[in-house]
N, C-alpha and C positions, 0 to 999 in steps of 0.2 A: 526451416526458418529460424534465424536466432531472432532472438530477444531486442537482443544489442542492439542492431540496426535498422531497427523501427524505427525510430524519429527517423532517419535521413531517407527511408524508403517510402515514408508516408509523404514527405514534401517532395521528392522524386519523382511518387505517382499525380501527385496536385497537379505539379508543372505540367505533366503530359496530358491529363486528363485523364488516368487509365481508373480503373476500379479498385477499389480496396478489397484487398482478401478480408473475409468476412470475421475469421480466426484471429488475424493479427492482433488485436485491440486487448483481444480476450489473454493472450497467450504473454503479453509484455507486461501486463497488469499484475498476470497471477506470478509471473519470476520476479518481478521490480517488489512485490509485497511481499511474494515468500521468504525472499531472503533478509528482505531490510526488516520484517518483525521477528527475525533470529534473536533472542535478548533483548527482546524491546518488553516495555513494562506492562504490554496487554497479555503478552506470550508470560512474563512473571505471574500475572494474573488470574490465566488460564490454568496455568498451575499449581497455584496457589488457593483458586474455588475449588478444583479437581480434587484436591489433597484433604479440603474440609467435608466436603458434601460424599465423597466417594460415589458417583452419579454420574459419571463421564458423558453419557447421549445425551442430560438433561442442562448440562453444564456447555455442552456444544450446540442443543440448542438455542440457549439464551448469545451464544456467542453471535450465531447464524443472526438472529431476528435484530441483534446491535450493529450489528455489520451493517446489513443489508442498507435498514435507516439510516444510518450514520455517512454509507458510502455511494446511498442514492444523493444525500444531497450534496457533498461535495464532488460527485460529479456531476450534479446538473450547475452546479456553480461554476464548474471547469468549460463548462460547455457554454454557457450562456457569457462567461470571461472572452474564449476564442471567438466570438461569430459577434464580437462590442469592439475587440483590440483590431489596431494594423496589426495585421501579420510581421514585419519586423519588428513590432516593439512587444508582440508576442510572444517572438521565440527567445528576446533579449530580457525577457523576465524569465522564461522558463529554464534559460542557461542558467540563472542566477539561482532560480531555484532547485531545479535537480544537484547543481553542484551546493548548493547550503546543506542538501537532505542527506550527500554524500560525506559531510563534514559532520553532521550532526548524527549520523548513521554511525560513527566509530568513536560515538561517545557512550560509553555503558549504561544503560537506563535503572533507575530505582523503582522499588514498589511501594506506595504508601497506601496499601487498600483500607476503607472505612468500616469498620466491621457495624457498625450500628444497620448498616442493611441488611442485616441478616436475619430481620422478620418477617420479610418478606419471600422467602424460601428460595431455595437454589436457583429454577428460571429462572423468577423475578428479578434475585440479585443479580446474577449472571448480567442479565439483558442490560440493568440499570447502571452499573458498575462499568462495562464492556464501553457502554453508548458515552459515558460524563470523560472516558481514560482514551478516546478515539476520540475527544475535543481537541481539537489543536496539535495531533499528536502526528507526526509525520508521517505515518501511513496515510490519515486522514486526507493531510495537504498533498501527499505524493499523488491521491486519486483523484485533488482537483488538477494538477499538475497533467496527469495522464488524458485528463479528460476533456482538457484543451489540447492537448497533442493532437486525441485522435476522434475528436469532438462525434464522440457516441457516447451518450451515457449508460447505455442499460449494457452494452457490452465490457464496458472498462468495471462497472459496477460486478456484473459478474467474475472477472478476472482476479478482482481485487479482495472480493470475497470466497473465492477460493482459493486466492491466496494466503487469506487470515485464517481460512479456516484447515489449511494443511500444514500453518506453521504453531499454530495455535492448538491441533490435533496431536499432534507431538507431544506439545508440551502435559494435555491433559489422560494421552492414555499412556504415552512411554517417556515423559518429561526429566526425571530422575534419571534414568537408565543412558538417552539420549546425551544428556546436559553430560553424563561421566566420559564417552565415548568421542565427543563433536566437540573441540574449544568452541565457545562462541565468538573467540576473537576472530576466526578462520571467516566465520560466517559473516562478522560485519563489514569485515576488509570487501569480501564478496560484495556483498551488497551496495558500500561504497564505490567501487569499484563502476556497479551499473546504473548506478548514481550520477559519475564523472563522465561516465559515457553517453548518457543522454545529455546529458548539460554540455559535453563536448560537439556534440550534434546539432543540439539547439543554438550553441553560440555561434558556429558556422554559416547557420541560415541566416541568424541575424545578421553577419559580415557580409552574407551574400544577398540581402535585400526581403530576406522572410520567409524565399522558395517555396 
């Protein structure tokens, strides 16, 4: 199964009544976040606690426990968005926005981490740091996005947090080594790329009534 053609196979199966593969939700979540937090400023982040703390399990801890929170509630927002909207005016936001997340995805991200948290100790900051840089940060919005697509939250939530946390794992045990190896421009275009393809998906349904 790709990735890619989720959104049109999930309104495919709607129309028919058929069942949803149980994987799907989980499998679109975790490629749509691994690739779009390629250089994005949590994965700076990631690498940047890693490099001071030298604690990598304790460091992807805190990352685990901001995720999880962070991506439980925007997707019960995503959920609670699709099962309130018509379905065509659904899917005519979620063109708009997987293609915004596609455009903003191939823009280079900065790091400005607060170092005053850092009384708190490695988890603590980790956690605190991880949860305030996942506010409004388009992985965040991607997983309410997803989670109106595929209006499951505890599965898109799983997807998405192991997405963060293999792109994020990277960065905190082989980040340096990775970064000299992988352009990250390679990786954004990627990720744009699956960005324009759901958003291409979604604008279709909307032309075609919501599907």
């Amino acid at each position: 199964m790709r990735p890619l053609q989720g959104a049109a196979r999930v309104r495919a199966r709607r129309a028919r009544g058929d069942p949803e593969p149980p994987l799907e939700p989980i499998i679109a979540s975790f490629a749509l976040v691994a690739l779009s937090e390629m250089g994005d400023k949590t994965q700076l982040l990631a690498f940047s606690l890693a490099t001071r703390y030298r604690r990598p399990w304790v460091v992807m801890a805190g990352i685990l426990t901001a995720t999880v929170l962070n991506h439980l509630l925007a997707a019960w927002a995503g959920s609670w968005v699709s099962a309130h909207v018509p379905a065509r005016v659904m899917a005519g936001v979620l063109a708009a926005t997987f293609i915004g997340f596609g455009l903003w995805t191939l823009k280079p991200d900065t790091l400005d981490a607060d170092a005053r948290t850092d009384r708190f100790g490695p988890y603590l900051t980790t956690t605190l740091l991880f949860f305030l840089a996942e506010m409004g940060d388009k992985t965040q919005l991607a997983t309410v996005a997803l989670a109106a697509e595929y209006r499951s939250v505890v599965r898109v939530t799983i997807g998405t947090t192991l997405g963060m946390l293999a792109s994020d794992g990277l960065a905190v045990f082989v980040g340096e080594r990775f970064a000299q190896r992988v352009p990250m421009q390679w990786l954004r275009r990627a990720a744009a790329a699956l960005f324009f393809v759901f958003g291409a998906f979604s604008l279709w349904a909307a032309l075609r009534g919501g599907g």
